[in-house]
C-alpha positions as CSV (number, residue, x, y, z in Angstrom):
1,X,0.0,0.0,0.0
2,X,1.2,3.1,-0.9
3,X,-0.7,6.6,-0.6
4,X,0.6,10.3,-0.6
5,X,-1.0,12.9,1.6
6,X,-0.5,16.4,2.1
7,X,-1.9,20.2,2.6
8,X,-1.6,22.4,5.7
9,X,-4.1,20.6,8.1
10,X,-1.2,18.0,9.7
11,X,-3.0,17.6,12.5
12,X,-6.2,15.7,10.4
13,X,-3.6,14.2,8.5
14,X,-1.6,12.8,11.2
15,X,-5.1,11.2,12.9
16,X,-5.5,9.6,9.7
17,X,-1.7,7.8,9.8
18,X,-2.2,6.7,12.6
19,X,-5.4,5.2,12.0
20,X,-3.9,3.4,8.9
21,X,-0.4,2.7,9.9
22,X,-1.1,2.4,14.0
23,X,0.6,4.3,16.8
24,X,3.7,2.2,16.0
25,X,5.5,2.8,12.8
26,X,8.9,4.1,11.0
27,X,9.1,7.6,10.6
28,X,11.8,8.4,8.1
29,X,12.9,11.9,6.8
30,X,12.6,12.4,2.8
31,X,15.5,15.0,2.3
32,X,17.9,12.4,3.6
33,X,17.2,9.2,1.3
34,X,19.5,8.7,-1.9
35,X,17.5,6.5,-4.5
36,X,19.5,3.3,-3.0
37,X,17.7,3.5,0.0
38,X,14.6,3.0,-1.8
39,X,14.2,-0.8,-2.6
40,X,14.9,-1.7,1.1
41,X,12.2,0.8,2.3
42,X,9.3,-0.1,-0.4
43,X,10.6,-4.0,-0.5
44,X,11.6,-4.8,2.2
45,X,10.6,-6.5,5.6
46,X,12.3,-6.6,8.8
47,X,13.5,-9.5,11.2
48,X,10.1,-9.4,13.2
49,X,7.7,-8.6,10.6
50,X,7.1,-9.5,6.8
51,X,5.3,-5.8,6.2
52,X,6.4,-2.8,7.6
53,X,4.3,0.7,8.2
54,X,6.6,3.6,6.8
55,X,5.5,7.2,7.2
56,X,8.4,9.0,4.6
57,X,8.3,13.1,5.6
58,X,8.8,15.9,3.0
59,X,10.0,13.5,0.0
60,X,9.3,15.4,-3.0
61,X,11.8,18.0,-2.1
62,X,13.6,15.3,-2.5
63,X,13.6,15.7,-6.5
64,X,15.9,13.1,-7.4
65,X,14.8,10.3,-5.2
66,X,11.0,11.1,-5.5
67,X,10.9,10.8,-9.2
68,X,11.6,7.0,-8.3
69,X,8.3,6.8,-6.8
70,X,6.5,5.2,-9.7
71,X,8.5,2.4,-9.8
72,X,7.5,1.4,-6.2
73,X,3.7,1.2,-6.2
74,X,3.2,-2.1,-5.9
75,X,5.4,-2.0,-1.8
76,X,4.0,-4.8,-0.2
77,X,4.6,-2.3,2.8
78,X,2.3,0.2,4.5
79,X,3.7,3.2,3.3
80,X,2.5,7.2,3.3
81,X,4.5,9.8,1.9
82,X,3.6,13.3,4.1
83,X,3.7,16.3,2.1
84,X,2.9,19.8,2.7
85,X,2.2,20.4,-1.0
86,X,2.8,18.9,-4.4
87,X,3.6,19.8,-7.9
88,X,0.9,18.9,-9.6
89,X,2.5,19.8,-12.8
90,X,5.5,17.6,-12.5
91,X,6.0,14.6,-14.3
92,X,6.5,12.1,-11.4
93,X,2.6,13.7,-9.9
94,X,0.7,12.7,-13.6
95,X,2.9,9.8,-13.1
96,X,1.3,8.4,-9.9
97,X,-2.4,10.4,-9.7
98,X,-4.3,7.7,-11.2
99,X,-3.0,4.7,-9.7
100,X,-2.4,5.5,-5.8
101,X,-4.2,7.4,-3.3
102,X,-3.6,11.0,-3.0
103,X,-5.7,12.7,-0.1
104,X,-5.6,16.5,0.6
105,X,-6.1,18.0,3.7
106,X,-6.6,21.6,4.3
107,X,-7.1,23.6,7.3
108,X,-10.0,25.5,7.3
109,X,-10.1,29.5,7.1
110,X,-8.3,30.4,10.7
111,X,-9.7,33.6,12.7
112,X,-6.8,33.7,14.8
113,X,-4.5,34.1,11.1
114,X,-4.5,38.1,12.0
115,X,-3.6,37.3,16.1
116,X,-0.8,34.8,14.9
117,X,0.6,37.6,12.9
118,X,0.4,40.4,15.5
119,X,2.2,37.8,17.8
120,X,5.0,37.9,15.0
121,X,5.4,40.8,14.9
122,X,5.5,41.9,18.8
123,X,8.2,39.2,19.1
124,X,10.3,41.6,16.8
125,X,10.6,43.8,19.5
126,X,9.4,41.8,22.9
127,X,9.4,38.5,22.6
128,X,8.1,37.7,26.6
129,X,4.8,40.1,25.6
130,X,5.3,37.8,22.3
131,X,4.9,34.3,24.2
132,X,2.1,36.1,26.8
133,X,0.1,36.9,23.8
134,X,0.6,33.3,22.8
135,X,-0.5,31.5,25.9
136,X,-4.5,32.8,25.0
137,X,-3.9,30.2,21.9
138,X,-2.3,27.4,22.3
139,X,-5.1,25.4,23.5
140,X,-6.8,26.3,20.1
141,X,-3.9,26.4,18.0
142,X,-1.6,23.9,16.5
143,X,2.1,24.4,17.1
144,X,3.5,23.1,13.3
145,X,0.4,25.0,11.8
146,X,1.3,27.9,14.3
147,X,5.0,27.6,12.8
148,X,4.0,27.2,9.4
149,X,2.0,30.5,9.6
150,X,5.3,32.2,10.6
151,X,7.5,30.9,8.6
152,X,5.0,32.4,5.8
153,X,5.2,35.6,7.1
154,X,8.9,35.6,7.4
155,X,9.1,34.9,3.6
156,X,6.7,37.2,2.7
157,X,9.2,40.0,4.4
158,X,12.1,38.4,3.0
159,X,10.6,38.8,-0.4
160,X,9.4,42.6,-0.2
161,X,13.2,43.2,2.0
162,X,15.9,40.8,1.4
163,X,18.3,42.2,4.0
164,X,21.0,40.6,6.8
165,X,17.9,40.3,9.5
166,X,15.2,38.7,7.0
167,X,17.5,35.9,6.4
168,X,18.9,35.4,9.6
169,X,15.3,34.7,10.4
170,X,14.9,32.6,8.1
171,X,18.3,30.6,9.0
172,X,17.0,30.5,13.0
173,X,13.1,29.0,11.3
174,X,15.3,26.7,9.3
175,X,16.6,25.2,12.4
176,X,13.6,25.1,14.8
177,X,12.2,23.3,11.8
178,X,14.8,20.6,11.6
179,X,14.2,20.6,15.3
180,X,10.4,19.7,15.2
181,X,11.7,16.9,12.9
182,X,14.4,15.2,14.9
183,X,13.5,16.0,18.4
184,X,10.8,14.9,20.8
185,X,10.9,18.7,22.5
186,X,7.9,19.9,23.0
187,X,6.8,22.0,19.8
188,X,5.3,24.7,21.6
189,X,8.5,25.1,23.4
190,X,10.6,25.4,20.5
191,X,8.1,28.2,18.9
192,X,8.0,30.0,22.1
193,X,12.3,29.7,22.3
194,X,12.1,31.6,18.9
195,X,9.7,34.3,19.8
196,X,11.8,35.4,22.8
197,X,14.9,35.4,20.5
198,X,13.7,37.1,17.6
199,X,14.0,40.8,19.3
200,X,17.3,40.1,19.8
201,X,17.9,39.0,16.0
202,X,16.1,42.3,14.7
203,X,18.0,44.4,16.8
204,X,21.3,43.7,15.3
């Protein structure tokens, strides 16, 4: 089995792994698989089972290795490829659309998009009023949709300004994000460890 999902609304997405693959499965990051590594992922088994339930993160950014894909749909494994978005004018997508199963999720219209913003943007010059603000919606919020709506906004300056501080920004985002990936910290921590740095990042 092999199946692709993406869109913005991981939270959905990742209640629906988990209800396909378990609460028990591989976890592999995408950016870090040459196409070796693939025939020993999509065929093979392990010592205490004969199929194996593969969640593979982030592989189409993985150019080289995800234009492989079509030769593996027929994995006798569980496997789902995360995504947050896909080409859907790239050869390996018309490639595969017809034959496996490629599910969407999206996140419906947020009314706190304009609070996660302003929270942004204090943190540029206070982050502790920054993480304050915060506290009023994390019980509403998710923490990697959170992130991903600042990381947004920090291209969207970078784009209209593309000075020393906009990419230093982007270089700290870059690192919390490898840190939701390969960490078990708490995500909310790590966004709230960025807020109170980011004063100090614009100020130089």
């Amino acid at each position: 089995m092999l199946k692709i999902f993406t869109g913005d609304n991981r939270v959905q997405a990742k209640a629906e792994i988990t209800r396909i693959l378990g609460p028990d499965y591989e976890v592999i990051d995408g950016l870090s698989l040459t196409p070796d590594d693939l025939p020993s992922i999509f065929m093979g088994g392990t010592l205490f089972a004969s199929t194996r339930n593969i969640l593979i993160r982030d592989l189409s950014e993985n150019k080289p290795v995800f234009e492989k894909i079509p030769d593996y749909l027929d994995t006798p494994n569980n496997v789902i490829i995360l995504e947050l978005k896909l080409d859907k004018r790239s050869t390996t997508y018309k490639a595969i659309k017809d034959k496996i199963t490629i599910q969407e999720f999206t996140m419906p219209k947020n009314p706190n998009m304009r609070l996660v913003f302003d929270i942004y943007k204090i943190a540029k010059t206070d982050g502790k009023k920054a993480v304050q603000t915060l506290s009023s919606l994390k019980t509403e919020e998710d923490p990697i949709m959170f992130f991903g709506l600042i990381v947004s906004q920090a291209i969207k300056d970078y784009s209209q300004r593309q000075g020393i501080k906009e990419k230093t920004i982007l270089k700290e985002l870059a690192k919390v994000d490898l840190q939701m990936k390969s960490t078990q910290i708490d995500p909310w921590l790590l966004v709230e460890s960025f807020l109170l740095r980011l004063s100090t990042i614009t100020k130089k």
